[in-house]
N, C-alpha and C positions, 0 to 999 in steps of 0.2 A: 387435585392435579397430580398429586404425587401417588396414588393408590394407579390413578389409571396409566403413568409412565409405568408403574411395574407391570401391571396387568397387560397391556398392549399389546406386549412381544409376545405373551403367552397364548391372548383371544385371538391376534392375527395367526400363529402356527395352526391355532385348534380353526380356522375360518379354512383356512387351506389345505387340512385333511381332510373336512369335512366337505370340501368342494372336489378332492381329489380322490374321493371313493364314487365320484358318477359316472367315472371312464374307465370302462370295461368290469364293470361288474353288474350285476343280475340285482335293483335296489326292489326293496319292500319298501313303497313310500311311506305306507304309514308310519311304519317302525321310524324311518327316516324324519318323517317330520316329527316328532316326537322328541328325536335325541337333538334336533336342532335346537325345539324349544329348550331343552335339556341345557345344550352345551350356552344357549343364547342366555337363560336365568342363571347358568354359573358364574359370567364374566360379569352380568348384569347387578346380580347379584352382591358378588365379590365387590367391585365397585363401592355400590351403595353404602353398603356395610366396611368397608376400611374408610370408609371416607366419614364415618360415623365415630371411627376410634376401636371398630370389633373387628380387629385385625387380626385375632387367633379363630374366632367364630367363621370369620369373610374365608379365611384360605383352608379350614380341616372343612367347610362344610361344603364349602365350593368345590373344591377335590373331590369328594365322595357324589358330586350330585354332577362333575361332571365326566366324573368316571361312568357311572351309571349313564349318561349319554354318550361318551364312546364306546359303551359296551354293545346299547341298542343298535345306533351305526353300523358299529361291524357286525354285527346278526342282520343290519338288512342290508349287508353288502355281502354277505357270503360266508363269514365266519373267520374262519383262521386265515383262510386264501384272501382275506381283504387287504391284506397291506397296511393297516391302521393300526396295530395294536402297540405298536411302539410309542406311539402317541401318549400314549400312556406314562409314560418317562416325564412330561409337560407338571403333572399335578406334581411327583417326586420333587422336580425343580423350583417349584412356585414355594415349598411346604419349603424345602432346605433352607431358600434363598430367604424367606419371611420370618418365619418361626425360629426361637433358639431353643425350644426344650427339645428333646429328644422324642418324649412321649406323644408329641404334637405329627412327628414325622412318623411314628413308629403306626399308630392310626393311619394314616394317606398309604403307608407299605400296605398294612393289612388289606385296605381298599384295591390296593393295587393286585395281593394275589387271590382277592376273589373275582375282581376282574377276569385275571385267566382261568379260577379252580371251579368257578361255579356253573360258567360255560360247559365245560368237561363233563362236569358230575350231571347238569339238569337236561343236557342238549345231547352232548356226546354225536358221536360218530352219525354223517361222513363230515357236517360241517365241524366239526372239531374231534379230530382222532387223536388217539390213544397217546400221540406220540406229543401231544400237545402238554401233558406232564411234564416232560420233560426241559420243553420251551418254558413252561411258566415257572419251573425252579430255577433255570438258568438266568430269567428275565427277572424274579424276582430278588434275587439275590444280588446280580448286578446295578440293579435298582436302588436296594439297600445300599449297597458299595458308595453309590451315587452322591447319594441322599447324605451320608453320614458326613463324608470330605468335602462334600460341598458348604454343608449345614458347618462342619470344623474350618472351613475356608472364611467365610462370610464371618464367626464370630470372632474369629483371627481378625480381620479387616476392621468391623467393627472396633474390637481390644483397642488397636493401631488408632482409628481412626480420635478416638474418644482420649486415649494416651495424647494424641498430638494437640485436641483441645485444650485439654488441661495441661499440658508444658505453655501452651501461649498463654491461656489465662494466668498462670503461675508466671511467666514470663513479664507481662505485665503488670501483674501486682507487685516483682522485682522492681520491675524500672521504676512503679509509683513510689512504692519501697525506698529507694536510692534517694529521688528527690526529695521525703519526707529528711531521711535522716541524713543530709547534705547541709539542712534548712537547721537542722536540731540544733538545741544546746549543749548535748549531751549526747554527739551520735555512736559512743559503746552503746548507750543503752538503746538508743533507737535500731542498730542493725539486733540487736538482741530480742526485742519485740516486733521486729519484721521477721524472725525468722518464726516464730511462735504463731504469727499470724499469717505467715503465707503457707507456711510448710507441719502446720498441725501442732508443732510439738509442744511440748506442754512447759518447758524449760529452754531457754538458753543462757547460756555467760561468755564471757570472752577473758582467758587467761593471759597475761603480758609478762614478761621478766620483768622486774622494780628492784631497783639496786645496782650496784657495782657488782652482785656476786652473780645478777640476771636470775634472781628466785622466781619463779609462776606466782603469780598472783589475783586474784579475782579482781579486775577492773572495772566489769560491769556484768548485771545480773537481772532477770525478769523474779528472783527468786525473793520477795518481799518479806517474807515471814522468818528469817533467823540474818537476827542482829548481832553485828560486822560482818557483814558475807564480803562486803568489799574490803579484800585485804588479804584476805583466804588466803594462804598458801596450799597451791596442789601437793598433791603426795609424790616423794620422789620418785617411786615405782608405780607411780599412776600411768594411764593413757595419755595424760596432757603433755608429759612430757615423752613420751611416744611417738607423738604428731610434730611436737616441735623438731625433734632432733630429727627424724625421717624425713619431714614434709611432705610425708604422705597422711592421706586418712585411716584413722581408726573407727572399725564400729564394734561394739562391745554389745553381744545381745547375753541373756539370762541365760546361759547354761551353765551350770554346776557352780552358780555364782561368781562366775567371771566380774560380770556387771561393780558389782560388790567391791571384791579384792585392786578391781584397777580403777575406779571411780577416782577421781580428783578428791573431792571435797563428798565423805561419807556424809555429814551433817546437812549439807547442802541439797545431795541425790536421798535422803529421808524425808527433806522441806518438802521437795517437790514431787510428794511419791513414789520414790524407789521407782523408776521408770525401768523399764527390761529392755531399753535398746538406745544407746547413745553414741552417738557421732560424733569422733574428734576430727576439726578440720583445722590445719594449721592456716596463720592470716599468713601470707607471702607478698612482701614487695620488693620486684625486683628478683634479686637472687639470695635476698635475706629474710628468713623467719621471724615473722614480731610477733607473734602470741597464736593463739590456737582458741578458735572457735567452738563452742563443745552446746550439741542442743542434743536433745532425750523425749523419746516417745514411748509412751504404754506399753508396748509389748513392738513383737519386730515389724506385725501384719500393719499397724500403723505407721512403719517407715518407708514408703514404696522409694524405688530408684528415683522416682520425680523430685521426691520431696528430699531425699540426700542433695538429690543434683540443683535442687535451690537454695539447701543448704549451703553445698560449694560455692555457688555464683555470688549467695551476699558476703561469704569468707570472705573468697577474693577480691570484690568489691570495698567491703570492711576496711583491707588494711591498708587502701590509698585514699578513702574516706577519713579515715582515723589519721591518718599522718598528715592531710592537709588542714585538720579542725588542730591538731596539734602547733603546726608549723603558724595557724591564724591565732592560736591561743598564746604564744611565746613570741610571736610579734608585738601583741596586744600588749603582750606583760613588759615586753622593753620598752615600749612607747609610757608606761605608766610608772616604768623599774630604776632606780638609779642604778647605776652597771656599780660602785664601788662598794656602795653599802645593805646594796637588796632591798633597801625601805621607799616607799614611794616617793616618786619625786614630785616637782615644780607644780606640773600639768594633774597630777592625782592629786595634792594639795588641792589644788583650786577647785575641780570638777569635787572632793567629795567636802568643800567647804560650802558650796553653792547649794550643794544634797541639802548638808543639815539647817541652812539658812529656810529652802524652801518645805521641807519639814514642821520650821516653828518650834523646832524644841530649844530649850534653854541650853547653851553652850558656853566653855570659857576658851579663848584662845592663849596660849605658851606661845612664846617666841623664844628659840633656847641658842646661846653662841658659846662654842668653847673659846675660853681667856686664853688670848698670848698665842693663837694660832700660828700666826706670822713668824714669829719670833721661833716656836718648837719647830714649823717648817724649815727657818732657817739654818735653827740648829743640829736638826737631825737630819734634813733632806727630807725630799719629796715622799720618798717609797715609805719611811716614818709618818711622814704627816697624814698620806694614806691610811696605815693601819691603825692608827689614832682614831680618824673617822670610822671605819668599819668594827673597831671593839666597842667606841661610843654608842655605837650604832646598835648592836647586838645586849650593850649591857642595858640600854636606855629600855628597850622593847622588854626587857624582864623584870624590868623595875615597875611599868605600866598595868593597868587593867584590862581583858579582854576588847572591852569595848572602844579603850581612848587609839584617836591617830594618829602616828606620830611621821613625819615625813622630810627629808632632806631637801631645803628648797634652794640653796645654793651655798658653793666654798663648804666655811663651818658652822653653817648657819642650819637652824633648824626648826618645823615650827609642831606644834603639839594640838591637839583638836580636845579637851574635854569633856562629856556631857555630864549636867548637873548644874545645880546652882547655891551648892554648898562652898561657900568661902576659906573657910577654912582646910577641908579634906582636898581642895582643888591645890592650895599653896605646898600642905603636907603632899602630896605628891609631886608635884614638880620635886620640892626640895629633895626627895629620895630618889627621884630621876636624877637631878647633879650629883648626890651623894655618890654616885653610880660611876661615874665619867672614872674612865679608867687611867692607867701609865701613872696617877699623882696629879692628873692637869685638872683643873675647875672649871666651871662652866656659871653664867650668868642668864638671868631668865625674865622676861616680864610679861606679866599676864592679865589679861582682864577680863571681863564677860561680857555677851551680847545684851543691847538696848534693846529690849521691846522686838521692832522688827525692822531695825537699821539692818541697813546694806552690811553681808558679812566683812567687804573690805573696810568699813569704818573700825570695826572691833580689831583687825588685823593691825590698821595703821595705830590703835592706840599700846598694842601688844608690844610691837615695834619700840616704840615712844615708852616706855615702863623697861623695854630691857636696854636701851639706852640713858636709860639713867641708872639702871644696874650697872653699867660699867664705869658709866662717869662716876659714881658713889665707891668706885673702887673694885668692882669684877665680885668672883666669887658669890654672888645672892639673889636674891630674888624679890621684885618687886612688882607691885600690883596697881594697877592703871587708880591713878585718882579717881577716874569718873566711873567706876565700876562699882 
């Protein structure tokens, strides 16, 4: 269907010269029925054959064969004085509009000027005079003219046409893009593997200020293979910081080793094979700069403006992305966070007591109260008795092992999570957690371990019950649930 929408316009012109050489001219039928079959097997032809997928064979061969039938035509319509020969112009148009090589049109011209040369040289005068030279370098030239801006018109449109595919397709895979890393756990690192995957490049990272002094720093990285890349610090005369303080983009291609000397992280741009052409896009939200996007391709022919310009969109996308995973992450952590002391609280207690209960591993619970709270609050006031808990708080967590939890569950109360079911090492640590308690104040502690696969609030209440007797026995110590 689509061979014969192009062809149409061309077989109805060539139907209507070929109808329009029977009024007033002098026809040689034979000649004539001939070039009709001619001109009938070229469209017929053509046809068949692009609709076959021989779409360079259907239009050089079909030109030339139905050149050759409005050659015959016009010899049995009178020669030069026919009026047809312009017609000719038709197979130029067909070759331009279909074909993109050159050498493809340069054949259909050649056809074209033996069209007019051969006439001249085999027939010559009176049907075709001297002056007919003349006609056929002006026509074929023009022709050529034709043929070249047309054929340069058409792969222009094309370019256009194929560019705008591939911006929606990229467009698209943007927006799927968004939605993945909206969803992420981790969405630095997911806009950093969207950009890799929508836009070619073979690396991204995403640079942030960290600190009070606002140093760049690798936040997130597609660049797996050199360990701590997260933490990077950019170079100060790098492009990362380029893009940030501008807010404009950087692209850095390989000459005279540009690439090199401005790169962020040398170590980094070696992991991922020295790429020869990277893009710094600063993240902007708002009217403020929060880091700089930086992705790197092979060489520069691998970075087309498409693929910059997806680069930009998930930038910009990035840094209102990244501020709301942030804004949902420090929610999270207040809801889980005691505001005085930074150690988890009531609600994280419980939810990571439940964990280790439904785990099955052996645990000891600590229940720990700093002595004479009431009394030091009294005596020193409030903003004292605050800071009491917060050095408590900081010296306990250094006293502990990686793995134990320790958590503020209300006032000066506090409770302790242990795994293990060594008796002994479980006591010697608690005791070096009071030893700890800072200002000169003591601290009392009762502990015991989980039954079998009792409810963890049974082991809580007996914890309770053990540091209650720590105080009533006089404060200061540490005692262990009988039934443990």
């Amino acid at each position: 269907m689509r061979a014969f929408k192009q062809l149409a316009p061309f077989c109805a012109a060539a139907a209507v010269a070929w109808i329009a050489v029977l009024f007033g001219n002098k026809i040689d039928w034979s000649a004539y029925a001939i070039s009709v079959v001619l001109a009938i097997g070229a469209c017929a032809g053509g046809l068949v054959a692009a609709g076959r997928g021989w779409v360079r064979s259907a239009t050089v061969l079909g030109s030339i064969v139905f050149l050759i039938g409005l050659g015959l035509v016009r010899n049995a319509s009178g020669g030069s004085s026919s009026g047809i020969s312009l017609v000719s112009l038709l197979a130029v148009f067909q070759t331009a509009l279909t074909l993109r090589k050159r050498r493809d049109l340069a054949v259909v011209l050649v056809a074209v000027a033996a069209f007019y040369l051969v006439p001249l040289i085999l027939i010559g005068p009176p049907h075709y005079p001297s002056s007919g030279y003349r006609s056929a370098l002006i026509t074929v030239l023009v022709s050529s003219i034709i043929g070249i801006v047309t054929q340069g018109l058409v792969e222009d449109i094309r370019k256009r046409v194929l560019e705008a595919r591939l911006r929606e397709k990229m467009l698209g895979q943007v927006a799927q893009a968004l939605r993945r890393v909206q969803d992420s756990s981790d969405p630095r690192l997911g806009v950093c593997r969207a950009v890799t995957e929508i836009s070619g490049a073979v690396f991204a990272s995403i640079y942030e200020p960290v600190g009070e002094s606002g140093t760049l720093q690798i936040t997130a990285t597609t660049v797996d293979n050199v360990e701590g890349a997260i933490g990077t610090p950019a170079a100060t005369q790098s492009a990362v910081y380029d893009a940030l303080l501008s807010g404009k983009s950087v692209l850095l291609n390989d000459r005279g080793g540009e690439v090199e000397r401005r790169v962020g992280s040398i170590p980094l741009w070696r992991a991922s094979g020295s790429p020869g052409s990277i893009l710094y896009e600063p993240l902007i939200r708002g009217d403020t700069r929060v880091g700089v996007l930086v992705a790197g391709w092979v060489n520069a022919d691998d970075m087309s403006e498409h693929r910059a310009r997806i680069a930009s969109v998930l930038a910009h996308e990035a840094a209102g992305i990244i501020h709301r995973a942030d804004l949902v992450s420090n929610l999270a952590n207040e809801a889980y966070t005691d505001q005085l002391t930074s150690l988890p609280n009531r609600r994280a207690w419980d939810e990571r007591l439940k964990l280790a209960a439904a785990q099955a591993e052996p645990f000891a619970v600590a229940m720990l109260d700093i002595d004479h709270f009431k009394l030091f609050n009294d005596s020193f006031g409030h903003p004292a008795g605050d800071r009491l808990l917060s050095e408590a708080a900081r010296a306990w967590q250094k006293a502990l092992r990686s793995g134990d939890f320790l958590a503020r569950i209300g006032g000066e109360e506090f409770a302790l999570l242990i795994f293990g079911t060594d008796q002994a090492m479980t006591r010697a640590l608690v005791n070096r957690v009071r030893a700890s308690t800072p200002q000169g104040q003591t601290c009392s502690a009762g502990i015991t371990f989980r039954i079998g696969d009792e409810p963890a609030e049974a082991a809580v209440a007996r914890a309770d019950a053990a540091l209650y007797e720590a105080k009533q026995a006089g404060r200061d110590r540490t005692r262990m649930s009988a039934v443990a």
